[in-house]
N, C-alpha and C positions, 0 to 999 in steps of 0.2 A: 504494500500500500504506500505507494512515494510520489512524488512528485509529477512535472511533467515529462512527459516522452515528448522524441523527435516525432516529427513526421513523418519518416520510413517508419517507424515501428507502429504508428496507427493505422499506414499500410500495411505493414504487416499481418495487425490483428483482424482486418478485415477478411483475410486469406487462414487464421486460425482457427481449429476446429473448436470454440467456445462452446458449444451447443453438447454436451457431453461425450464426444468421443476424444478420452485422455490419448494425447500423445508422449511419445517419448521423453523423455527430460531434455537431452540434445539437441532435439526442435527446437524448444521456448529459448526465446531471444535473450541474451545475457540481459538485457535492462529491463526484463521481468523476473529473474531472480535474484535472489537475495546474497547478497554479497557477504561471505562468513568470513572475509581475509581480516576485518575489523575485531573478529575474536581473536583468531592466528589465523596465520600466512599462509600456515598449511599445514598436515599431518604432521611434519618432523618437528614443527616446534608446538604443537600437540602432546607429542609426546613427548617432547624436551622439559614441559610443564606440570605433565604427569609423574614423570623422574624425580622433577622438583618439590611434589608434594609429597612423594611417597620418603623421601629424604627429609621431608619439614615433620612428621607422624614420630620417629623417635626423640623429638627435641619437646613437641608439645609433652607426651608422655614422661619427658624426666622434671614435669611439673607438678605429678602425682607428689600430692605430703606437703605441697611447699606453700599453696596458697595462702597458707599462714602468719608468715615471717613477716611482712607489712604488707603495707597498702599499695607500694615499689613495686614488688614483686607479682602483686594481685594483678597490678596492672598491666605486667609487661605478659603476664600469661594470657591473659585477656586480648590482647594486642595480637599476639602469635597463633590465636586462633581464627582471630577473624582475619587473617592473615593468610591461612589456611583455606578457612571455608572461602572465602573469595576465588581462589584459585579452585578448588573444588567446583564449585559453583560453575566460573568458567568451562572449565575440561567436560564438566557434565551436557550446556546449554549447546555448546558445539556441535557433540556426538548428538545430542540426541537432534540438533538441526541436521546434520548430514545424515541422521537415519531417517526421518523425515521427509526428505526431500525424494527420495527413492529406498523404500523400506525393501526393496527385492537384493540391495547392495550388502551382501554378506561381510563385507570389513568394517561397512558402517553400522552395523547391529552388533559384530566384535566391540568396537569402540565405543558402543554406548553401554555395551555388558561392563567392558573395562570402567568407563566415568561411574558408575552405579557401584561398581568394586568398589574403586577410589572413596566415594562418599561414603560405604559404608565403614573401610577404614578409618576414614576420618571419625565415625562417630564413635568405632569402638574405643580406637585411642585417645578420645576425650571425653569417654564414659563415667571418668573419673570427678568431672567437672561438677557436674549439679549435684553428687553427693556433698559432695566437699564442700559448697558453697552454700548448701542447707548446715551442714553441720557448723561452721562458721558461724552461722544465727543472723537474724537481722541488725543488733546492735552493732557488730562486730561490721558488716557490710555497711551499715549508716555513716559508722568514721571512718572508714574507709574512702566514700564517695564524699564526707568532708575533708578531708586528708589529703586528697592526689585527683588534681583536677581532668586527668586525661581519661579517670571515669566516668565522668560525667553524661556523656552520649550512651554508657550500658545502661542508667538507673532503671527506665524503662524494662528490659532485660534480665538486669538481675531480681526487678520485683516481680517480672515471672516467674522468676526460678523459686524465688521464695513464696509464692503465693502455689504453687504446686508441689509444696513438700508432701502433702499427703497420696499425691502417686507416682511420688520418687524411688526407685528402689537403691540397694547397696549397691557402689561399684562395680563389681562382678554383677549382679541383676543388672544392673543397664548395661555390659558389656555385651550379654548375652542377646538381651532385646536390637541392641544396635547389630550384632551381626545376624537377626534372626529377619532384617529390615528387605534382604534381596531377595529370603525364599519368600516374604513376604508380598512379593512384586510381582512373584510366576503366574498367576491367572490372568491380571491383567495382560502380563508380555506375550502368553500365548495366543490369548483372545486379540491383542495386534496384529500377529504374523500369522494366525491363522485369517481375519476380515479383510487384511491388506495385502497382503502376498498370497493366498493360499487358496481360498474360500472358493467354489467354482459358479463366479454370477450366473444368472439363465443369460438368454437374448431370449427377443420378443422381435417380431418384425412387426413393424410401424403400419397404420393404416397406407401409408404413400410406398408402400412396399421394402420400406428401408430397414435392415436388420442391426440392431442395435445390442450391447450390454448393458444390462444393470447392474454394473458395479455400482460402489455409491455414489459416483457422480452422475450416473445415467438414472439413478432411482430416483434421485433430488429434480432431474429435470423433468423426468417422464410422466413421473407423479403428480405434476403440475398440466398433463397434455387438458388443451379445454375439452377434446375428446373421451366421451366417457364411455367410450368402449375402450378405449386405447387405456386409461388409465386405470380401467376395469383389470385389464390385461396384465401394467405393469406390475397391482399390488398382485394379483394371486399370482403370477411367476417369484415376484421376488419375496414374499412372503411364505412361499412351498418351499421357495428353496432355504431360508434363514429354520424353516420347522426341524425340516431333513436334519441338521445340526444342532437343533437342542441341547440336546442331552449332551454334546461337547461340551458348547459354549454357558449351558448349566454348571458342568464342572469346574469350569473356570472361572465361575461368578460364585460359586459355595467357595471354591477356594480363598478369591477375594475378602468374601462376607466372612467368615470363619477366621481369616488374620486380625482381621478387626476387633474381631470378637475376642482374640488370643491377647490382644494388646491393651482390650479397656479391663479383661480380667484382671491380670498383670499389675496392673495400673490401679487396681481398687475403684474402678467406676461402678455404678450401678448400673450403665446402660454406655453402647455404644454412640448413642445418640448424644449423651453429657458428656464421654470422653472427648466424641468431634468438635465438639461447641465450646470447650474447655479454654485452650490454648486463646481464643478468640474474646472470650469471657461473656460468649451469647449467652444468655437467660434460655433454657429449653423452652420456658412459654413461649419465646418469639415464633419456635419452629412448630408446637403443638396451637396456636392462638392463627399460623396462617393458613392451618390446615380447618381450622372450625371457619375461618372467613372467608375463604374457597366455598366450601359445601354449604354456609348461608347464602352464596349470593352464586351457587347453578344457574337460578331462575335468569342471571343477566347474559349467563355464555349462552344458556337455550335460546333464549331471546336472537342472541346474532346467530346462531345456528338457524335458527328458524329466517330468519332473514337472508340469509346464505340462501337459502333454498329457495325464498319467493325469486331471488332477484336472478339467480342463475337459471330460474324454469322449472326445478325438478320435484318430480311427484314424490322422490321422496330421495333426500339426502342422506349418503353414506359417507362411511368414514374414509373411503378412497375420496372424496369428494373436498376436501377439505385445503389440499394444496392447488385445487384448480382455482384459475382467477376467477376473478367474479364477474369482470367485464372484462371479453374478449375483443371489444372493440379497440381500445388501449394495449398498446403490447411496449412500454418502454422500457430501449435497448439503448444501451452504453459502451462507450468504449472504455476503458481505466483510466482514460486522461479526463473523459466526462465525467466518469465518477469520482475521479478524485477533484475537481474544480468544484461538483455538487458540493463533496463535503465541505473544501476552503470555503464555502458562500454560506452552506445550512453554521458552521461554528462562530460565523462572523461575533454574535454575540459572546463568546468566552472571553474576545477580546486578539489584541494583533497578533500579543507572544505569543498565545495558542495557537493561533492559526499560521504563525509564521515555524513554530519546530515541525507542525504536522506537514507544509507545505517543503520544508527540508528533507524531511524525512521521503519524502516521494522521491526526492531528485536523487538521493543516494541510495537507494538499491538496501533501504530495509524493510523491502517485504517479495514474497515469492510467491508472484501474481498466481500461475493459470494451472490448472489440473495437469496433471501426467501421469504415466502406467507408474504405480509402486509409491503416488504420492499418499500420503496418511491424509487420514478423511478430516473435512471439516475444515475450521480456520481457529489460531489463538494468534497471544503477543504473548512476549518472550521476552527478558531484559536479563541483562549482567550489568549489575553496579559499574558505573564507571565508563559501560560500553556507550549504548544505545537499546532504545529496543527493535527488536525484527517481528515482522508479522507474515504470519502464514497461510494464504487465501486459495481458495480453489475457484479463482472466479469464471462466471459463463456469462457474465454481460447483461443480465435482469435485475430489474431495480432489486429484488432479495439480496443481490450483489452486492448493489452498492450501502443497501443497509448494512451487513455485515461487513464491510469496508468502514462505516461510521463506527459500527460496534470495536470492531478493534482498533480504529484509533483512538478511540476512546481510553483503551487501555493501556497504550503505548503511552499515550501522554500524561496520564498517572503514573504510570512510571517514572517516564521521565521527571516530571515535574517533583517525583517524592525524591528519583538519586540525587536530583539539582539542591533540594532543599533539607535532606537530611542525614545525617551519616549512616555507615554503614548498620550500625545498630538497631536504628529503627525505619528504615529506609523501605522493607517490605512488609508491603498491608497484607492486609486479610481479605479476602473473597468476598468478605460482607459488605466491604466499599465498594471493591474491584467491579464489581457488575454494575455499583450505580455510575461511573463512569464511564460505561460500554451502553448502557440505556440510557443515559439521559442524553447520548450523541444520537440514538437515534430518533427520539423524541424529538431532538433541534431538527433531524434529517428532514421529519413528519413532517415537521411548523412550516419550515422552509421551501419544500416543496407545493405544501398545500396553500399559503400565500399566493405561490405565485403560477396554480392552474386554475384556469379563469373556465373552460367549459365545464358541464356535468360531467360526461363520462370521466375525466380524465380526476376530477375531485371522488366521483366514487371509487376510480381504482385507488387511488391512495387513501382513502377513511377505511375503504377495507382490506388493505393492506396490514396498514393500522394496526386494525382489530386483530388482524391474523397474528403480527407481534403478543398483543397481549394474550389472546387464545395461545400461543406456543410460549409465551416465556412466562406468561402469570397461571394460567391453569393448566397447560401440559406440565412445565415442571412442576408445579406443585403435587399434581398427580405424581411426577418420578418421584418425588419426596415421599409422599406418602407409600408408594411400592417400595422405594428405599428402607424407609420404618418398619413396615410389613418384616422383610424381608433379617434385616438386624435382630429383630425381636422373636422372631421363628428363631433363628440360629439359638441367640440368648437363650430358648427353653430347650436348647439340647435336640432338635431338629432340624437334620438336614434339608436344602433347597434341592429340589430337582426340576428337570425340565419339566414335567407332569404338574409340580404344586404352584411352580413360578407362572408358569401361563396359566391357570386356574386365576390366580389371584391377579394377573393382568386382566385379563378380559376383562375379568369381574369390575376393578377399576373401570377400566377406559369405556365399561358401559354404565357405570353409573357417573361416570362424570358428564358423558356426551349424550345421555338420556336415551338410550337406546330402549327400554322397556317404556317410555314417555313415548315413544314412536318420533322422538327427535331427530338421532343419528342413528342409521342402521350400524351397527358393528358388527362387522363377518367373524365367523371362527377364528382362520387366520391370523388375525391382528391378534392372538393369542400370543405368537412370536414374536411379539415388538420389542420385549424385552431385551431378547437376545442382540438386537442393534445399538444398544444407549451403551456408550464407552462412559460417559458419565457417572454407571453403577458401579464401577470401580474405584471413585472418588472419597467415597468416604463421607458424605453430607455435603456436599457437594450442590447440587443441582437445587434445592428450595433459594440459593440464596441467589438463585435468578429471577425469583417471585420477586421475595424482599427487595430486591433492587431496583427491577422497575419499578415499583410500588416506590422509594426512591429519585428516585430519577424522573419517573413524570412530575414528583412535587418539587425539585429543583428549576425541574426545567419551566416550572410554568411560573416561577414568583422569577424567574432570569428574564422570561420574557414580559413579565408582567408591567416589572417594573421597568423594561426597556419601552415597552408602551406609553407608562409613564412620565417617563422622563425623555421623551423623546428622541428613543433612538440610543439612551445612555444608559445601560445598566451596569451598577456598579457595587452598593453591597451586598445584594444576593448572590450576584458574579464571584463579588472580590471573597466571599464566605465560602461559595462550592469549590473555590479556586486552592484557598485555607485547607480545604477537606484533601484534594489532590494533594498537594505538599505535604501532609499530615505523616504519610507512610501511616508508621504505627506507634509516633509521639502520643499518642493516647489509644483504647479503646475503641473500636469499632460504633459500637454503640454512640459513646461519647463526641465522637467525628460528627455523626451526622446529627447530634443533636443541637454540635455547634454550629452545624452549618443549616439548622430548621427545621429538621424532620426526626420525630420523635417513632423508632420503630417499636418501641415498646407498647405501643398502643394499636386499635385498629382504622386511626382516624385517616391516616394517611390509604388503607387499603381504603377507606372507603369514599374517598375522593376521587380514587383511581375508578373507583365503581359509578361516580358520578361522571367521569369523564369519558368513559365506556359508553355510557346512554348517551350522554349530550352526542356523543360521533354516532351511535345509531339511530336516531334523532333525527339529524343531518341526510342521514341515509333515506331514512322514511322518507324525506320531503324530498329530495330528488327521486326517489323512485315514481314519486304521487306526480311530480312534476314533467318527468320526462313522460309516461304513459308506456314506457318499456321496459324491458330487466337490461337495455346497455348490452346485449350478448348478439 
C-alpha cells in the first residue's frame, strides 16, 4: 500500500490478471512489492544477525542472581534484553515476510522455523526474568525506578510484571513454558501449509465458459459473482471441498484450542478467556457485555438482511447471497494508484503529517500489492521498531480493495506514529486499539466517498457497502467470538473438539445469528465448514476485538468529522485526542486510551450508537429505494 506508480506500471496493471487468477510472484512488477532490503540486505546478513543473537543469549543468562546488586545493574540487564528482543523481533518479521510472500518456498519456511527457534530461545534464556523481579517486590522496584533514570521508559512494564505475580511461575516453570511456546504453534503452522500450499481448490467453470480456481482468492471474488447460479456454484464447490478436510483441519484447531488451555492452567486462570484478556487488563465483561449486545439488537442485522433481499429481487435470501453487491449497476474499479489517492483525500481530516507518512509510505515499496500462487491469504501491517511498517494486500481492484487498503493503513500509521512517539518499552499496543485505527480509516473511507457521489445508484452501493462492513466486522466476528468461547470452554470441561461437534455448533451459530429459522437467511448445510476457513481461531481472542473497534472507531470518527463540520473545515481536538491514542503505544491501558480519547468501552452506549447509525444508513436506503421505483440491479 505506497504511494504513486509511474505510468508504465498502470499500464501495466491494466494487462494484470486482478480479477482472481494469482500469478507467479516473478510476474508482479518490482514496485508492487514490498521491499525487505530495509530489514537486511539479504539472507547473509540475516543470518549474520541471527549469529549475533544466539551469541547475545549466554550474556543475558549470566544475569540470573544478579538483579539485585542495584538499580546499575537492574538497568543494564534491562537494557541487554530489549537489546535482544529487538533483534529477535527483527530476524522473526523478515522470515516470516519472505514466507509470506510465496509460502511454496521451502528455505523460506526453514527461516521462519529458525526466527521462531530464535524467539523461543530468547524466552527460555530470560525465563529467569519475571521471577526475579516478582521476588525483588514492589518497594525494592519503586527505588529503583527512583534511583536510575534510564528506567524510567520500563515503569509501565515492570508494573506488568508485578501486577501478574499470581501467574508467575518459578524459573525452571517458565523455562519450561517458554520452550513448550513452538510445539505450541504446530496446529496453526500446519493448518498454513496445509490452506496455502497444499489444500487441492475445486475449479468451477464460469457461466461465460471460463474455468477458474477457488483458491482463496478466486472464492473472495466469485462469491461476490451478481450471478446466482454462479455463486450458487462457487459456495457448494468450495465449501464440499473445505468439508472433505475437517477432520484434519479439526485436528489442528483442538490442537490450537488445547495449548491454550495448557497455558491458562499453568498460569492459574480460571478461564482461557481471562488468561487472553489479562496481559491487556480487558475486564471479561467487555467481551461477555458485547456478546448480550449483539443478540439484543439481531432485530437490526435482520432488518438489512431483509432489505438485502427486497433491493436485490430475491424471493428468498441465502447465505451465498451475502457477498453479492446489491446494485449491479455500479461496479467501481481501481487501479492502486486510484486507491491509494482515495485514501490520501478520504484521511485529509487526521491532518497533513498523517497523510503525508501514509503518502511516503506508497512511494517506497512498503507494501506487496497483488495476489500470487503461494501468496498467504488475506492482508495485515507488520512493523519493526525503528524500521517502518510493511503491508501485505492481495488486491483485485474492487472498492472491498480499496477499503482494506484504508484498513491497513490504518494500522501502519499507529504504528508508526507509536515507534515515532515512544520507546521501545511501550511502543506496542494491544489489539484493542489496533483495530480502532484500521476502522475508523474506513469509516473516513465511507464519509468520503459518500460526500462526494451525487446519483442514487452509486450512494446505494456504498451505504451498503457500509452495512456489509459492519455485518462482517460487528456481527460476523462477534459470532467468531462467540464460537471462539464455545469452543475454549468445551476444551476447559475436559472435551475434545472434533470436526463432527465444531460444525454442529457453527451452523447452529450462523443460523441463529442470520435468522435462518425466522425464514431471514436460508443457511445451507454446508456452511457447517466455515469454521475450518477463519485463520483467526488460532489467535487466541482475537477476533471480538474487531466488534469493539469498530464500535470504536465509528464514535471517533464521527465527533473528527463533526467537529470539522463545525469549525469549518478545522478539526482539531477530537483529531488532536485520537491522534494522542495513536502515539499512546501502551503508555497506559487499552481501556484507558480510548477513554482519553472519548469513548468509554466499558459501557454499551457506544455499541448503541453504532446501532443508531446502522438504521439512520438503512433509512437512507429505504428512501432511495421508494424513490428510484427499482432494486438498482
Amino acid at each position: 500500500m505506497r504511494k504513486q506508480f509511474s505510468r508504465r506500471v498502470c499500464c501495466l496493471l491494466a494487462a494484470l490478471p486482478l480479477a482472481g487468477h494469482a500469478i507467479e510472484r516473478s510476474e508482479v512488477p518490482e514496485q508492487l512489492r514490498w521491499d525487505l532490503r530495509d530489514l537486511y540486505a539479504d539472507e547473509s546478513a540475516w543470518l549474520a544477525d541471527k549469529s549475533a543473537l544466539a551469541a547475545e543469549l549466554p550474556h543475558l543468562t549470566a544475569w540470573r542472581g544478579r538483579l539485585g546488586e542495584s538499580s546499575q545493574a537492574f538497568a543494564h540487564a534491562i537494557a541487554d534484553l530489549e537489546t535482544a528482543s529487538r533483534r529477535a523481533n527483527r530476524l522473526y518479521a523478515y522470515a516470516l515476510q519472505l514466507y509470506d510472500q510465496d509460502t511454496r518456498v521451502a528455505r523460506s519456511m526453514q527461516m521462519k522455523q529458525e526466527a521462531q527457534q530464535a524467539l523461543t530461545d530468547l524466552q527460555t534464556s530470560t525465563a529467569f526474568l519475571r521471577p526475579e523481579i516478582l521476588a525483588l517486590g514492589r518497594s525494592t522496584i519503586d527505588r529503583y525506578l527512583a534511583a536510575e533514570p534510564a528506567l524510567a521508559s520500563y515503569r509501565m512494564y515492570l508494573d506488568d510484571i508485578l501486577r501478574a505475580a499470581p501467574h508467575t511461575l518459578s524459573e525452571a516453570e517458565e523455562r519450561i513454558l517458554a520452550g513448550a511456546t513452538t510445539l505450541a504453534e504446530a496446529g496453526e503452522t500446519i493448518r498454513s501449509v496445509l490452506t496455502s500450499a497444499e489444500l487441492p481448490y475445486p475449479e468451477i467453470t464460469l457461466a461465460n465458459g471460463e474455468k477458474v480456481k477457488l483458491d482463496a482468492a478466486g472464492y473472495t471474488r466469485y462469491r461476490a459473482s451478481p450471478d446466482k447460479a454462479e455463486r450458487d456454484a462457487v459456495f457448494k464447490a468450495f465449501w464440499t471441498r473445505y468439508g472433505e478436510f475437517g477432520r484434519t483441519l479439526a485436528a489442528t484447531l483442538n490442537t490450537e484450542i488445547q495449548a491454550h488451555d495448557f497455558f491458562r492452567r499453568e498460569r492459574k486462570f480460571a478461564s482461557s478467556l481471562e488468561a487472553s484478556l489479562f496481559d491487556s487488563n480487558i475486564p471479561p465483561g467487555v467481551y461477555t457485555q458485547l456478546l448480550a449486545d449483539v443478540h439484543a439488537n439481531l432485530p437490526t442485522l435482520h432488518r438489512y438482511l431483509r432489505l438485502r433481499q427486497k433491493i436485490m429481487g430475491l424471493d428468498q435470501l441465502g447465505y451465498e447471497d451475502l457477498y453479492a453487491p446489491i446494485v449491479t449497476k455500479v461496479e467501481l474499479r481501481y487501479t492502486p494508484e486510484q486507491a491509494q489517492a482515495l485514501t490520501l483525500e478520504a484521511f485529509a481530516p487526521l491532518g497533513k503529517d498523517y497523510v503525508d507518512v501514509l503518502r511516503r509510505g506508497y512511494g517506497e515499496r512498503w507494501m506487496d500489492l497483488l495476489p500470487n500462487e503461494g501468496k498467504t491469504q488475506g492482508a495485515y501491517s507488520n512493523t519493526v521498531y525503528g524500521v517502518h511498517p510493511y503491508q501485505l494486500l492481495n488486491f483485485n481492484g474492487g472498492y472491498e480493495d480499496v477499503s482494506t487498503l484504508a484498513h491497513e493503513s490504518g494500522h501502519s500509521i499507529h504504528s508508526y506514529l507509536s515507534s515515532k512517539h515512544q520507546p521501545y518499552a511501550t511502543w506496542s499496543y494491544s489489539t484493542f486499539v489496533a483495530e480502532v485505527a484500521s476502522t475508523l480509516n474506513e469509516s473516513l473511507l465511507f464519509r468520503h466517498m459518500l460526500a462526494g457521489a451525487k446519483d442514487d445508484p452509486t450512494r446505494l452501493f456504498l451505504l451498503s457497502s457500509y452495512l456489509d462492513v459492519l455485518r462482517t466486522t460487528l456481527f460476523r466476528q462477534t459470532l467468531f467470538a462467540e464460537f471462539e468461547l464455545w469452543m475454549h470452554e468445551t476444551v476447559e470441561r475436559g472435551e475434545p473438539l472434533t470436526g463432527e461437534s465444531l460444525s454442529k455448533k457453527y451452523l447452529e451459530l450462523v443460523r441463529t445469528y442470520y435468522g435462518h429459522e425466522q425464514g431471514v437467511t436460508r443457511v445451507d448445510d454446508l456452511i457447517a465448514a466455515e469454521w475450518a476457513y477463519i485463520p483467526h481461531f488460532y489467535l487466541n481472542f482475537y477476533v471480538y476485538q474487531y466488534a469493539t473497534s469498530v464500535i470504536g472507531g465509528m464514535s471517533l470518527s464521527e465527533g473528527i468529522i463533526g467537529e470539522q463540520a463545525r469549525r469549518n473545515g478545522t478539526a482539531t481536538r477530537n483529531r488532536d485526542a485520537y491522534l494522542r491514542l495513536l502515539s499512546g503505544g501502551s503508555s497506559k491501558y487499552p481501556i484507558d486510551l480510548l477513554k482519553d480519547a472519548g469513548v468509554d468501552m466499558t459501557t454499551s452506549q457506544p455499541f448503541q450508537a453504532a446501532m443508531r447509525e446502522m438504521n439512520r444508513i438503512m433509512d437512507e436506503m429505504e428512501r432511495i429505494y421508494a424513490r428510484s421505483g427499482s432494486n438498482g440491479r
